[in-house]
C-alpha positions as CSV (number, residue, x, y, z in Angstrom):
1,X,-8.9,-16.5,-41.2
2,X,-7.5,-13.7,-39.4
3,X,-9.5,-12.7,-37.1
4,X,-9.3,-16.3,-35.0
5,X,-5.3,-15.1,-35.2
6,X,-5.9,-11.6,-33.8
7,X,-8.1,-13.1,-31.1
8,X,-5.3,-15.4,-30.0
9,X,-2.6,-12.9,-30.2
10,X,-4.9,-10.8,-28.3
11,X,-5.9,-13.6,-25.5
12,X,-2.0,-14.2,-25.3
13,X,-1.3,-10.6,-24.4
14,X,-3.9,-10.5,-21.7
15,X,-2.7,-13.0,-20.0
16,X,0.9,-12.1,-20.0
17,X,-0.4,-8.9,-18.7
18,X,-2.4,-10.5,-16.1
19,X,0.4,-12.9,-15.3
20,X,2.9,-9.7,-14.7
21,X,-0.5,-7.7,-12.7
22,X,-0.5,-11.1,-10.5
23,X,3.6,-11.3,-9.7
24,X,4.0,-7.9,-7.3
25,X,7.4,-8.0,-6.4
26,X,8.6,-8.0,-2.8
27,X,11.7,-6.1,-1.4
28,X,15.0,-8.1,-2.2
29,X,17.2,-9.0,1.6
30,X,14.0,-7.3,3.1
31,X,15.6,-6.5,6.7
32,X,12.2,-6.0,9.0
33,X,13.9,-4.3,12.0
34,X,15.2,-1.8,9.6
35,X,11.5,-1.3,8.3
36,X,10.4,-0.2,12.0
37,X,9.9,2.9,13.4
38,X,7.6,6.0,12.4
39,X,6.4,6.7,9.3
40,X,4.1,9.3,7.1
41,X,1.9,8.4,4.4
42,X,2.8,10.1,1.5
43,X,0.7,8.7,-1.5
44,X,-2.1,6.6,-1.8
45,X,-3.8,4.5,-4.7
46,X,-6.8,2.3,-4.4
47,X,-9.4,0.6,-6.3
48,X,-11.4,0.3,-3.6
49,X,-15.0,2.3,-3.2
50,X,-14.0,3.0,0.3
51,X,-11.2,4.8,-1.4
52,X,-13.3,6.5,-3.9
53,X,-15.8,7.6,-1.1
54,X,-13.4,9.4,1.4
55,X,-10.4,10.6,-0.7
56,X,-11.5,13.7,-0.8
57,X,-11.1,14.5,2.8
58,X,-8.1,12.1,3.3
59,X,-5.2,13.5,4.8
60,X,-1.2,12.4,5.4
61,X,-0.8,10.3,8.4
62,X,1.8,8.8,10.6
63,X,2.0,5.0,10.8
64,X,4.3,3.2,13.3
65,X,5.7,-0.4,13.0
66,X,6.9,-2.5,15.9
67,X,7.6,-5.6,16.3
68,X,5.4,-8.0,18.3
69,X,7.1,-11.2,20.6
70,X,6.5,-13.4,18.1
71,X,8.1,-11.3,15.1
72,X,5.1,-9.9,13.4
73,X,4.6,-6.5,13.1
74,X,1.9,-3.7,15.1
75,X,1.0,-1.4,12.8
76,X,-0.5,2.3,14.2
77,X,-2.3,4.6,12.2
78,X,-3.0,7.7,13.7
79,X,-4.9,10.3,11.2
80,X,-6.8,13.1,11.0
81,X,-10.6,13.0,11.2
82,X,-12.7,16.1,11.4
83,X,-11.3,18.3,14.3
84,X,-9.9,14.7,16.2
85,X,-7.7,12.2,15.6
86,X,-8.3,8.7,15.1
87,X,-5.7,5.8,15.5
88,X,-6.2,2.2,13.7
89,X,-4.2,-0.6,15.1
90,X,-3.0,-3.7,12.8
91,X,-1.4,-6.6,13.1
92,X,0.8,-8.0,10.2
93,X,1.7,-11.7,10.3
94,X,4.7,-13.2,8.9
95,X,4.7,-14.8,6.1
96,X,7.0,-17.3,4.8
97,X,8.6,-14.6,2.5
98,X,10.5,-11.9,4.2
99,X,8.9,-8.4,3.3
100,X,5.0,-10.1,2.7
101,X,2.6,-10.6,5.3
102,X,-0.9,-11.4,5.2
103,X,-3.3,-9.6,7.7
104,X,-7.1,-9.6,8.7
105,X,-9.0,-6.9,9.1
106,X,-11.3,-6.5,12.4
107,X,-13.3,-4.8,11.4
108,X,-14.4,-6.2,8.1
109,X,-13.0,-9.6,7.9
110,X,-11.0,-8.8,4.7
111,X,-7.7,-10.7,4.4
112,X,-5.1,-8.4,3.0
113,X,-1.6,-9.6,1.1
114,X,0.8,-6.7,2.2
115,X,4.3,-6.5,0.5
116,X,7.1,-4.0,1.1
117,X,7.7,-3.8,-2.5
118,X,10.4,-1.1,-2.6
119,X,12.4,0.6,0.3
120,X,15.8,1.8,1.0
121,X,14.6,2.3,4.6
122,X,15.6,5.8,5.8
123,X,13.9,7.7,2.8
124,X,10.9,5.6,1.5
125,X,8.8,2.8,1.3
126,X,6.4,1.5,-1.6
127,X,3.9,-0.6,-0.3
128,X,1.3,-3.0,-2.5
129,X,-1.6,-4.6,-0.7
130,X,-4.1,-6.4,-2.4
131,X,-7.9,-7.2,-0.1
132,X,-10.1,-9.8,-0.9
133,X,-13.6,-10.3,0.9
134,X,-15.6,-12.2,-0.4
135,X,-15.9,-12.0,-4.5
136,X,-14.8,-8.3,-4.1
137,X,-11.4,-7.6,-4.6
138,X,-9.3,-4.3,-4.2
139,X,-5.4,-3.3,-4.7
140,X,-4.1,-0.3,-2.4
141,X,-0.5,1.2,-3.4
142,X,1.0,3.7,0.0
143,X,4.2,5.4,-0.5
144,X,5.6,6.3,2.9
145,X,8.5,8.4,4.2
146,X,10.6,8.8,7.2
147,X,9.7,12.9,6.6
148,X,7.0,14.6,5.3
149,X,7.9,15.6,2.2
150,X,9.5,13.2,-0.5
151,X,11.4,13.5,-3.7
152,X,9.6,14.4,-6.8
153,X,11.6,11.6,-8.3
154,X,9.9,9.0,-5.1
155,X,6.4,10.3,-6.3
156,X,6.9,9.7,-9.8
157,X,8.1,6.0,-8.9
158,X,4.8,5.7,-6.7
159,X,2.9,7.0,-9.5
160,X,4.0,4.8,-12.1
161,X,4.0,1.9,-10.1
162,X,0.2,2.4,-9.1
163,X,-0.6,3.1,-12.8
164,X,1.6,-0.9,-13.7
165,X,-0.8,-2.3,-11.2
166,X,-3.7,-1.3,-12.7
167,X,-5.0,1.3,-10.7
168,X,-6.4,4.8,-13.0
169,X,-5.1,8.3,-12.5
170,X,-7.6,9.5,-10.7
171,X,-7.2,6.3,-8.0
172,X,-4.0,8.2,-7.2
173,X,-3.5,10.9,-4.5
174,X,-0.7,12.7,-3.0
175,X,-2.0,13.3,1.0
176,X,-2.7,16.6,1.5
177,X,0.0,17.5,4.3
178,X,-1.0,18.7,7.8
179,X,0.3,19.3,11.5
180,X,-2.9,17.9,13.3
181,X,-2.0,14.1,14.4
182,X,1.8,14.2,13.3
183,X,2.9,13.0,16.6
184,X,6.5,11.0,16.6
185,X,5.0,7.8,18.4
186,X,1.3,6.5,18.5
């Protein structure tokens, strides 16, 4: 008799937990012309085996967001690889929740849900992304600032949220920092 209770109780809290997983908040008033501008990448999470596979040799980055005529948003990447550096344009549409947009990936064909989760806009940015292609299906978590270097406090938030979102410990990586490709504009 107790063990059909203990499965229950047990089925009820995985569901709540998957129900709160599934409800990533977005950034209250988001105000997108404040989001724009130059930014580094500070942290990064993922459950992706892309992920897995390069974050050894992943390094901070600078990402710019500008708006596009018809108020989505070009995202540049510009990063170090080897001795060069490589820039990755994106486009992130508008969704019909300010702070959320949903973008496709050229090179792949995923289809990414991006949400400015947290930001207080000229310090930091906490960023959740979730990719689906196909049956596969990955979460990314990027902390960005306006300068290189962040509080200890920022990085602790970025760490705890990747850790509420499922991601492990060892998903989780503070970017090495470097000068190379740390140009202002892209």
């Amino acid at each position: 008799m107790q063990q059909p209770r203990l499965v229950g109780f047990l089925a009820l809290i995985l569901g709540c937990l998957l129900q709160t997983q599934a409800e990533v908040p977005v950034q209250p008033d988001f105000q997108q012309n404040q989001f724009l501008g130059t930014w580094y990448s500070i942290g990064l999470a993922s459950s992706s085996r892309w992920f897995k596979e390069k974050k050894s040799v992943m390094k901070m980055c600078t990402t710019v967001v500008m708006p596009t005529e018809d108020g989505n948003l070009n995202v540049t990447s510009t990063y170090p690889k080897l001795d060069r550096c490589e820039t990755k344009k994106s486009l992130f549409v508008l969704t019909d929740q300010p702070g959320r947009f949903s973008y496709t990936s050229p090179w792949s064909g995923s289809k990414h849900e991006v949400r400015v989760v947290e930001t207080n806009y000229d310090e930091y940015a906490l960023l959740h992304a979730k990719k689906a292609k196909g049956a596969e299906t990955s979460t990314m978590v990027t902390l960005y600032g306006r300068r290189k270097e962040l509080s200890q406090e920022l990085v602790e938030k970025f760490t705890r949220f990747a850790l509420e979102q499922g991601l492990t410990q060892e998903s989780i990586l503070i970017l090495p920092r470097t000068n190379l490709c740390m140009e202002e504009s892209a």
